[in-house]
C-alpha positions in Angstrom: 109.4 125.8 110.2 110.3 126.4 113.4 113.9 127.9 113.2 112.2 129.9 110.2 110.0 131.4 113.1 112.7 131.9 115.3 114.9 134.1 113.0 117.0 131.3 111.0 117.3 132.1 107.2 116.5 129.1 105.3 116.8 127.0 102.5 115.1 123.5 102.4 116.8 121.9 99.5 114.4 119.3 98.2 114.8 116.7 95.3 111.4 116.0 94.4 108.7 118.1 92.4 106.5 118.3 96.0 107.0 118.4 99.3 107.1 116.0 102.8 109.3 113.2 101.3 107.1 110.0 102.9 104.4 112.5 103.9 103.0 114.1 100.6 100.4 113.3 98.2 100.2 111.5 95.1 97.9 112.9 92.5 96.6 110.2 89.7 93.9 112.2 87.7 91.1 113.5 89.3 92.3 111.2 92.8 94.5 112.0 95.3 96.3 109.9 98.1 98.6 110.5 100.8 101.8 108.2 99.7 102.5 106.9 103.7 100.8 108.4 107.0 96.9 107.9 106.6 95.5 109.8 109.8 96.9 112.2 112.5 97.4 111.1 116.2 98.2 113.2 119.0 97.6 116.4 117.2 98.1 118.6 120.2 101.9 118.2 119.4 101.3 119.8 115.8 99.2 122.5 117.6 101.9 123.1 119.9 104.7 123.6 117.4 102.7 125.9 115.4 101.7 127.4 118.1 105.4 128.1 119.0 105.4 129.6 115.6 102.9 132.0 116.4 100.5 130.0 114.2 97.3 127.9 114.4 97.4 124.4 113.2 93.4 125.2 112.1 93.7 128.2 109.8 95.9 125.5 108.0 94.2 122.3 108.4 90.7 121.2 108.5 90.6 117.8 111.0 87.8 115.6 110.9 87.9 113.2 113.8 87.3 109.2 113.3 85.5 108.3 116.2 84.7 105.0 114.8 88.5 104.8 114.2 89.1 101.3 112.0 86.8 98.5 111.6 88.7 94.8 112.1 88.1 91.8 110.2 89.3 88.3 111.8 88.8 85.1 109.7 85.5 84.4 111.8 84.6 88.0 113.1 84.8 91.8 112.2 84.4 94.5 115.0 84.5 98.2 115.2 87.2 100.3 117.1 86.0 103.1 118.6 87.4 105.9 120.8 83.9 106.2 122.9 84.8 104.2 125.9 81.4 103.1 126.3 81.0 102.0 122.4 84.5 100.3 122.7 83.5 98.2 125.6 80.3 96.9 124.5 81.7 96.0 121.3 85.0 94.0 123.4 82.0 92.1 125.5 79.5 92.0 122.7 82.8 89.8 120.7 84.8 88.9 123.6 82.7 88.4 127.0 84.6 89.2 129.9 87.2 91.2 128.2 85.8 94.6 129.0 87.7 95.1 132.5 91.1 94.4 131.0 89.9 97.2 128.5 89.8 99.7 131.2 92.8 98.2 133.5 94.6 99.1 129.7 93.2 102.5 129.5 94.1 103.3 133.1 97.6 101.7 133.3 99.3 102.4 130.0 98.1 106.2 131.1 100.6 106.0 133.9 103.1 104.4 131.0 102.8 107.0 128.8 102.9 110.1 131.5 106.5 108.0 132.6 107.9 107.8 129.0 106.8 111.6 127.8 109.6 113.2 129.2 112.2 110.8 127.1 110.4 111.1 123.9 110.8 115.1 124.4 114.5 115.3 125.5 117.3 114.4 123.6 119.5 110.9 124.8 122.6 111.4 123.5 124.8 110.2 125.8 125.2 107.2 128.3 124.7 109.4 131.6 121.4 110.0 130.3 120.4 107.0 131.2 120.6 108.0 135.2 118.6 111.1 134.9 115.4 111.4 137.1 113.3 110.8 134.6 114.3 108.0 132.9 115.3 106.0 136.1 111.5 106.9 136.9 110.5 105.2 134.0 112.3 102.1 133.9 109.6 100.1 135.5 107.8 101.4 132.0 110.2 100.2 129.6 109.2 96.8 130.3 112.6 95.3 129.5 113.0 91.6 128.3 108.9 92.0 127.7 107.7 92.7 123.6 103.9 94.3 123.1 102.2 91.3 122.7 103.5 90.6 126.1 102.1 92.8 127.8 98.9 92.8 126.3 98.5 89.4 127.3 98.2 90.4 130.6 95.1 92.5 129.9 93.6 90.4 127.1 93.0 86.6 127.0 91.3 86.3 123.4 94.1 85.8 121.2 92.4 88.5 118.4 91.8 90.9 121.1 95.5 91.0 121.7 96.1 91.8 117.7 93.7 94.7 117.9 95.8 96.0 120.4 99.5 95.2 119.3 98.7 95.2 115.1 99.9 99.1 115.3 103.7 97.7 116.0 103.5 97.8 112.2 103.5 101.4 112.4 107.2 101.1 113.6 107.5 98.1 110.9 108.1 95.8 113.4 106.3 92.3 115.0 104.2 92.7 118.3 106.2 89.4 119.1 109.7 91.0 119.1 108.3 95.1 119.4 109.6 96.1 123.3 106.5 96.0 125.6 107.0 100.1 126.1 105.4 100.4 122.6 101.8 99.8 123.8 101.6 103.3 124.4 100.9 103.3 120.5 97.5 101.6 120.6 96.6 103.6 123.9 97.4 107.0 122.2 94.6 105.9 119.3 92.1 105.3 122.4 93.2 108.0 124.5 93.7 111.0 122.0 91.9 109.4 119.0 92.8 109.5 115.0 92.3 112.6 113.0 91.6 112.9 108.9 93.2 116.3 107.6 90.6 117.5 104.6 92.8 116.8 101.9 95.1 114.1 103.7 98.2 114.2 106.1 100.6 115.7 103.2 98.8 118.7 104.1 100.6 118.9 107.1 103.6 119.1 105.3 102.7 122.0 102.9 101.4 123.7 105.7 104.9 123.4 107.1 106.5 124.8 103.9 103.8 127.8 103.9 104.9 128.6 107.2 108.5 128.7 106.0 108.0 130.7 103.9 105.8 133.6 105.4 109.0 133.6 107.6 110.9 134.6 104.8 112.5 130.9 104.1 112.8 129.3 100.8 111.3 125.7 99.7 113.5 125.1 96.6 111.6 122.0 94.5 113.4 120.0 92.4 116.7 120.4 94.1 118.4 116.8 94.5 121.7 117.2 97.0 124.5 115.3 95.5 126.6 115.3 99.0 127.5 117.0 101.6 130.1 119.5 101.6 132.9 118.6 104.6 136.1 119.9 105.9 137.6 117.3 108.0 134.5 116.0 109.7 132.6 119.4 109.7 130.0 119.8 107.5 130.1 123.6 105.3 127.0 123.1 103.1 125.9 120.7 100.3 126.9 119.7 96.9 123.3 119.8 94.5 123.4 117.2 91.5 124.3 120.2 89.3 127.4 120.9 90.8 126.4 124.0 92.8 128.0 124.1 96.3 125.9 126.2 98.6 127.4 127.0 101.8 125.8 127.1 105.0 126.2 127.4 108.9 124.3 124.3 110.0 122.8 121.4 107.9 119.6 119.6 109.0 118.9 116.5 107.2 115.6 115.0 106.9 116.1 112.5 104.2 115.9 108.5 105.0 119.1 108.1 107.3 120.7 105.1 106.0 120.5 106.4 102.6 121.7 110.0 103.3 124.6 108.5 105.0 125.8 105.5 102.6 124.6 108.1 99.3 125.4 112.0 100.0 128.9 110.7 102.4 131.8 109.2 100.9 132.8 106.0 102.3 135.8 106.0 104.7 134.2 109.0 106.9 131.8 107.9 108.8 132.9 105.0 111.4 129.8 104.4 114.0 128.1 104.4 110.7 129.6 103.6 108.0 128.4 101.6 105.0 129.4 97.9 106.5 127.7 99.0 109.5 124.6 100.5 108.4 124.2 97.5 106.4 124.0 95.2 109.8 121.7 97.3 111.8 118.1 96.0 112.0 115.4 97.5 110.2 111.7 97.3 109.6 109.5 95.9 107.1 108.3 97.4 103.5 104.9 98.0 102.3 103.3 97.3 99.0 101.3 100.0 98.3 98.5 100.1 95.8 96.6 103.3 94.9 92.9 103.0 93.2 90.9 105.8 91.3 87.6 103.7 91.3 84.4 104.7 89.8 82.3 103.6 92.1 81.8 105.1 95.7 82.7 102.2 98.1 80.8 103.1 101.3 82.8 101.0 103.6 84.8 102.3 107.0 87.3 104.9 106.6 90.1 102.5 108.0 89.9 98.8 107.7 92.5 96.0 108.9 92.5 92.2 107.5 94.3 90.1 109.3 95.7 86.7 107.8 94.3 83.6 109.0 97.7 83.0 110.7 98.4 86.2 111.5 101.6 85.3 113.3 102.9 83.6 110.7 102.4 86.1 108.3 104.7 88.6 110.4 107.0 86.4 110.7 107.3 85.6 107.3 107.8 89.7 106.9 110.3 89.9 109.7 112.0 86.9 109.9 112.1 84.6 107.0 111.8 87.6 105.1 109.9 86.0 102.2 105.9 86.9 100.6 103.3 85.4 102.1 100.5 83.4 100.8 98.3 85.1 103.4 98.9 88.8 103.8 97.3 91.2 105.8 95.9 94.1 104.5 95.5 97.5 105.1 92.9 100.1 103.4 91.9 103.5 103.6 88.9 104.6 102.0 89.9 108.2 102.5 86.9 109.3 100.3 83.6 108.4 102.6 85.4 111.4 104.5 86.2 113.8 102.6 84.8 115.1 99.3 88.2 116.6 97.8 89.9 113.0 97.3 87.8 111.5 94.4 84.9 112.7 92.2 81.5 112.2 93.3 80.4 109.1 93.5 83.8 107.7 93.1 86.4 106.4 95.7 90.5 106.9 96.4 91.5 103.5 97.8 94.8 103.6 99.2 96.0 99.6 99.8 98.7 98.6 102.2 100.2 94.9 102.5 103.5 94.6 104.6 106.0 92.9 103.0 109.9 92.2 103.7 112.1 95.2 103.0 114.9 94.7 100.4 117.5 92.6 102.2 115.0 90.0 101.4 116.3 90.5 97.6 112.8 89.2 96.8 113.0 90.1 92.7 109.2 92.4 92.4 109.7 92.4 88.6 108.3 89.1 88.9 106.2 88.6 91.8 104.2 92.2 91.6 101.6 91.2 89.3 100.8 88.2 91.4 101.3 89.7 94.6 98.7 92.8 93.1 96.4 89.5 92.5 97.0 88.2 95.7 95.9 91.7 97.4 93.2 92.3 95.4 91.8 88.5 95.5 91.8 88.8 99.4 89.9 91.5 99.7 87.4 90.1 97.1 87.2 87.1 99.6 87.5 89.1 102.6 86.1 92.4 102.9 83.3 94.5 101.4 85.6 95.7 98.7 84.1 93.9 96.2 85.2 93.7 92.0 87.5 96.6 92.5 89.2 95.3 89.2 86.1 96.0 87.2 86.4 99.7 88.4 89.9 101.0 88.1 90.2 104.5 86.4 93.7 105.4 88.0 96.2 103.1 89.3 99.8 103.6 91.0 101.7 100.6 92.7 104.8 101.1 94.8 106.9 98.1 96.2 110.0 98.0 98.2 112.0 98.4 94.9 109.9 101.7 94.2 110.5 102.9 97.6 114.3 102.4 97.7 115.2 103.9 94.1 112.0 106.9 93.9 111.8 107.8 97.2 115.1 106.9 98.6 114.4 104.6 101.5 117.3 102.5 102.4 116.3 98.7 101.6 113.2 99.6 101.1 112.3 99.8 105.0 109.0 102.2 105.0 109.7 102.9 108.9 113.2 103.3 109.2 115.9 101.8 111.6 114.1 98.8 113.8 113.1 99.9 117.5 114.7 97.3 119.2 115.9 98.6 122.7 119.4 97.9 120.9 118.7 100.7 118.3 116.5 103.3 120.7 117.3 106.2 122.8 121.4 107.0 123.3 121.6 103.9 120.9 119.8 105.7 118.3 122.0 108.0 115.7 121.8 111.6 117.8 119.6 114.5 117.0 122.6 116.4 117.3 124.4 113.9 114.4 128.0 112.4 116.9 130.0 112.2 113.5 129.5 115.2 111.8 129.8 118.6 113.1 126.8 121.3 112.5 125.0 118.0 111.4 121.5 117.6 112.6 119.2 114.7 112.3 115.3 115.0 112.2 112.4 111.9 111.5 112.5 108.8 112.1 115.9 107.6 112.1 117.0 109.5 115.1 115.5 110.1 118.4 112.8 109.1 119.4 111.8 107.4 116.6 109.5 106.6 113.3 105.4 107.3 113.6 104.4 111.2 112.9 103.6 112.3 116.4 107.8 110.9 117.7 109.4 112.5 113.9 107.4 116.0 115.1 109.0 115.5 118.6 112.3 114.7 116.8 112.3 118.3 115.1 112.0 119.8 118.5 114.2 118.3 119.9 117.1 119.4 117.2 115.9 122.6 116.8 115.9 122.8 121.0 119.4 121.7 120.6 120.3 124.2 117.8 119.1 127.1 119.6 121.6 126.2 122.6 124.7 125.8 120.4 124.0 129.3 119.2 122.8 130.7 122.7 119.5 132.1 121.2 117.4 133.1 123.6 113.7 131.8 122.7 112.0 134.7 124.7 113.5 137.3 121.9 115.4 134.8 119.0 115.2 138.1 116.7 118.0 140.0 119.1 120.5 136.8 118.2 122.8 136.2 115.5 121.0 134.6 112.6 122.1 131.4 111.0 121.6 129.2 107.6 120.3 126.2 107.7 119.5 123.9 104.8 117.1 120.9 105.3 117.3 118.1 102.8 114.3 115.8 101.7 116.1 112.7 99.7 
């Protein structure tokens, strides 16, 4: 979207019937779902990149903000998260007495942390000297080295379930608070600070309001459209292969599908080094999700966003990240989309959309056998649980995905829902480069580059390339049109 808007000619080349890969929607019946993200964040950085399209992010999207962003549900408590500074602190005393200062040291603190770290997750980090740059020697005080997320909110929190409500969102990077770098509590700050947003509709419309975009600049969004590989000469990439044979040529390729897949799948083996197939294969990466999706015929009017956690909630991630085998005890995630918005499930009827991390598929757990029990599992904790009572009794559409489903359908290497792990061994200059270092007129965008997996970093991530595409070819952003146009193709595997 945004070369399209700065005089690119484009082709996004796209292998499945819809658009926004993990991002999209999946329609059972009458019901729709989003098939990953489940709320916006930070949505001034979508308004500014449409804005830099000469577009506004509200003539495409409708947001309804979640003040009373997720409800929590311990084994002896539930509480309410809420943005409202005032409603969040009576609710940390009213469960938690005493707790409410370390609330606002968090608030106050983590602002500094975040206003430190900004300019890295904006800039590209390609290279070691990087590292001594102004502003990221002013933020290594922030990167909390040697220190994981639950760290440092133990030094704001002393109730051990006060510290999970503000380290459970590591999971968005598919990752343990225990072993997530410390820097990462930015994540649960941006939720208080800038709050959680439902587009009408779901998140996948971002992504066809993308691809609208595209093409009002003239682009084209070709469906259906698998890439077979990419086309190379020596170690410069001239265009991709489709799965029909077709060879279309083109000046620069951006690729936006799953890294690890794009490059053990669409590269033959033998070109790549840094990453090649051995190598991808002993990089670290994040958990999996089993995902059900519920047409119900009953209207469930629970919270939008609700979070179970196990009884031993640390033992349940580590069984996901460490022992890599399913747990007894899983925590849950749901979103009942529906008490929001209207356009998700007939009346009086409800789109459930059911998340349970799991292991991704280096665990070689076998789902054709344990995903009717594990659906049983799911469903049986939050009959014990939660509010979501007798869903069985009430199914009308059903869709599972399990890390099997997401490695062969959507194409996510092993499985791993967020990507490449965000250990400080695999972030920043040690993170494959927006600007790919293997492949000439290779760029990467989402969450396998810089600066990482989560929807606010991937939108950063396609600045970033684009920033970096624009200087290769000396286009000058005050009047782009006056430059030498360029093809591009953008892949979605």
């Amino acid at each position: 979207m945004l070369l399209a808007s700065k005089g690119y000619e484009i082709t996004v080349l796209e292998k499945q019937e819809y658009v926004g890969g993990r991002n999209s929607a999946i329609k059972l019946g009458d019901y729709t779902f989003d098939m990953g993200p489940t709320f916006l964040s930070m949505p001034h950085i979508a308004e500014e990149i449409f804005a830099e399209c000469e577009r506004n992010l509200h003539d495409y999207l409708d947001l309804k903000e979640l003040e009373d962003m997720y409800e929590l549900i311990f084994p002896d408590k539930s509480m309410m998260v809420s943005r409202n500074p005032e409603k969040m602190r009576d609710s940390i005393e009213a469960h938690f007495p005493g707790e409410g200062r370390g609330y606002d040291r968090f608030m106050t603190e983590t602002k500094s942390r975040m206003d430190a770290l900004t300019p890295i997750l904006q800039g590209k980090m390609d290279r070691f000297y990087h590292y001594f740059q102004w502003k990221v020697l002013k933020a290594l005080p922030y990167l909390s080295f040697g220190s994981s997320l639950y760290d440092q909110l133990s030094k704001y929190f002393q109730h051990e379930q006060l510290k999970l409500a503000f380290t459970f969102q590591s999971k968005y990077l598919g990752m343990s608070p225990w072993e997530c770098p410390g820097a990462f509590s930015i994540l649960s700050w941006m939720e208080h600070e800038y709050g959680i947003y439902h587009p009408i509709g779901g998140v996948n419309k971002l992504s066809e309001a993308m691809a609208k975009v595209i093409e009002e600049y003239g682009g084209a969004v070709k469906l259906n459209t698998p890439v077979k590989k990419l086309l190379l000469k020596g170690r410069a990439v001239q265009g991709v292969e489709l799965a029909d044979g077709t060879k279309v040529k083109a000046d620069e390729v951006v690729v936006n599908g799953d890294f690890a897949h794009v490059m053990t799948s669409l590269v033959d083996e033998g070109i790549l080094q840094k990453y090649s197939n051995k190598k991808l294969a002993k990089k670290k990466y994040s958990c999996s999700t089993f995902m059900i999706y519920l047409g119900l015929n009953k209207q469930y009017n629970l919270p939008h966003h609700t979070i179970i956690f196990a009884d031993d909630y640390k033992k349940n991630v580590e069984e996901i990240t460490v022992s890599k085998k399913l747990s007894k005890d899983p925590s849950i995630y749901i979103q009942n989309a529906s008490v929001t918005d209207p356009t998700l499930a007939p009346d009086g009827k409800s789109a459930l959309y059911i998340l349970a991390p799991v292991p991704n598929n280096f665990s070689q757990i076998d789902w054709e056998t344990h995903k009717e029990s594990f659906r049983d599992l799911v469903f049986d904790t939050l009959e014990k649980k939660s509010g979501f009572k007798n869903l069985r009794a009430h199914i009308e559409e059903e869709r599972i995905l399990t890390p099997n489903d997401w490695e062969k359908e959507v194409l996510v290497y092993k499985g791993a829902t967020f990507n490449l792990g965000h250990q400080l061994s695999q972030m920043m200059v040690l993170r494959p480069h927006n600007q790919f270092e293997e492949l000439k007129n290779c760029w990467l965008v989402g969450g396998g580059t810089h600066p990482g997996s989560g929807l606010p970093t991937i939108l950063e991530s396609a600045r970033i390339s684009t920033r970096l595409l624009e200087e290769k070819h000396a286009i000058s952003s005050s009047n782009p049109f006056l430059s030498q146009k360029s093809t591009r193709m953008e892949k979605v595997q």
